[in-house]
N, C-alpha and C positions, 0 to 999 in steps of 0.2 A: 236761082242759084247764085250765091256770094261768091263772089271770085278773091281766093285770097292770095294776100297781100305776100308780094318775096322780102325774106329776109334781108336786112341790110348789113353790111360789114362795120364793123364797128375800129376805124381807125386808130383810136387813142389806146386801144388794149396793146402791149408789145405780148408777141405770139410764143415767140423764142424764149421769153424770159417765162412766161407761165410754160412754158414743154421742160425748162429747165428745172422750175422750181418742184413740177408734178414729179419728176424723176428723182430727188432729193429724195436721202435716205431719213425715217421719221427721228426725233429723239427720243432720247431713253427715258421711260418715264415714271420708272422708280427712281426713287431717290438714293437710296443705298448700292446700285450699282451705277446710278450717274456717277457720285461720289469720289466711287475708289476705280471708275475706267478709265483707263487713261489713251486717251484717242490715238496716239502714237505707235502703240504696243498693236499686237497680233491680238486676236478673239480668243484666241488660245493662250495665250501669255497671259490676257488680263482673267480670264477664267481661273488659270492655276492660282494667280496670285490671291484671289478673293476664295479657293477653297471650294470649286465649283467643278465637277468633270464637263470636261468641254464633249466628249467621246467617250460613251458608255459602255461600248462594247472593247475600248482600251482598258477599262477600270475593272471591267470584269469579264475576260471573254468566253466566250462558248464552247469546249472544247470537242472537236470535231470526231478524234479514233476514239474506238469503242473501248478501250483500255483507259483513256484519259476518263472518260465518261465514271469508268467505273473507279476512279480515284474520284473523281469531281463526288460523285452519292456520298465516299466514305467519307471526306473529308466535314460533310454537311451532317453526317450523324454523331461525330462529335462534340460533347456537351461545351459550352462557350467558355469556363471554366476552365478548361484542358486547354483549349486554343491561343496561341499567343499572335494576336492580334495587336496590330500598333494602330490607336488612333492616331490620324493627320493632327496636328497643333490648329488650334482653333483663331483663324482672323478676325478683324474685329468686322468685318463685311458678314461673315458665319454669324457673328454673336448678332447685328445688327437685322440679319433676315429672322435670325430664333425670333426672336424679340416680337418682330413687326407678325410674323406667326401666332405666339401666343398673344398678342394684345385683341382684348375683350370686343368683339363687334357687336354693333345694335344688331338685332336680329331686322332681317326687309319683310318689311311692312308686305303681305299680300292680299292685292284691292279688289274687290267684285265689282263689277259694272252693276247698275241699276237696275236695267233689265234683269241680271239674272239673278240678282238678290230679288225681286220682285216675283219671277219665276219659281227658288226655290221657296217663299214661302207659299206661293199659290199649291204650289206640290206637295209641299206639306200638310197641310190646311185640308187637302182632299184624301189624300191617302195616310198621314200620320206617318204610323212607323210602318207601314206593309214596304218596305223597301225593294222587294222582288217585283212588285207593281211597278212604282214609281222610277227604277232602272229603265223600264221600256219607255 
């Protein structure tokens, strides 16, 4: 039987400074809200200003009496035509997520390990197309 060895304390590491640094809040890592946040300001401040609901259930609430409810239906069966709706003024943070939204992405690559490229043609190879086979 090996008897093993105790760990040793490692001196030179400061403990404090890595407990401190683990608890550090991460950075932001889109660019268009690093940009326009301004570290100063509330989450909610820099949210309005970029044209973002910070609180979803502020922007649009739930209405709880059964009479609201039944405003809330009729209001929803009116053609969008008839509704006078004010869009919010568009930021350039707004125009800058559209943007990053519609731009064109490579499609990802999806890879088959070896084995099971080698698998499915052996499965094929014996059974062809009986697919109700080859499922078991």
């Amino acid at each position: 039987m090996v008897k093993k060895s105790r760990k040793k304390y490692n001196y030179s590491i400061n403990r404090k400074k890595l407990w401190q640094k683990s608890k550090k809040l991460p950075g932001i890592v889109d660019e268009v809200v690093r940009t326009n946040w301004l570290f100063r300001k509330t989450t909610a401040y820099n949210m309005q200003k970029m044209g973002i609901a910070s609180d979803p259930n502020k922007l649009q609430p739930i209405p709880r009496e059964p009479e609201l409810t039944r405003e809330f239906y009729e209001r929803d069966n009116i053609p969008e035509e008839e509704m006078d709706v004010e869009e919010p003024p568009k930021t350039k943070a707004m125009e800058a997520f559209e943007a990053a939204a519609n731009k064109k992405r490579r499609p990802v690559a999806r890879h088959v390990t070896i084995d099971g490229e080698c698998f499915y043609k052996y499965m094929k190879e014996k059974y062809g197309t009986n697919y109700k086979v080859r499922r078991r």
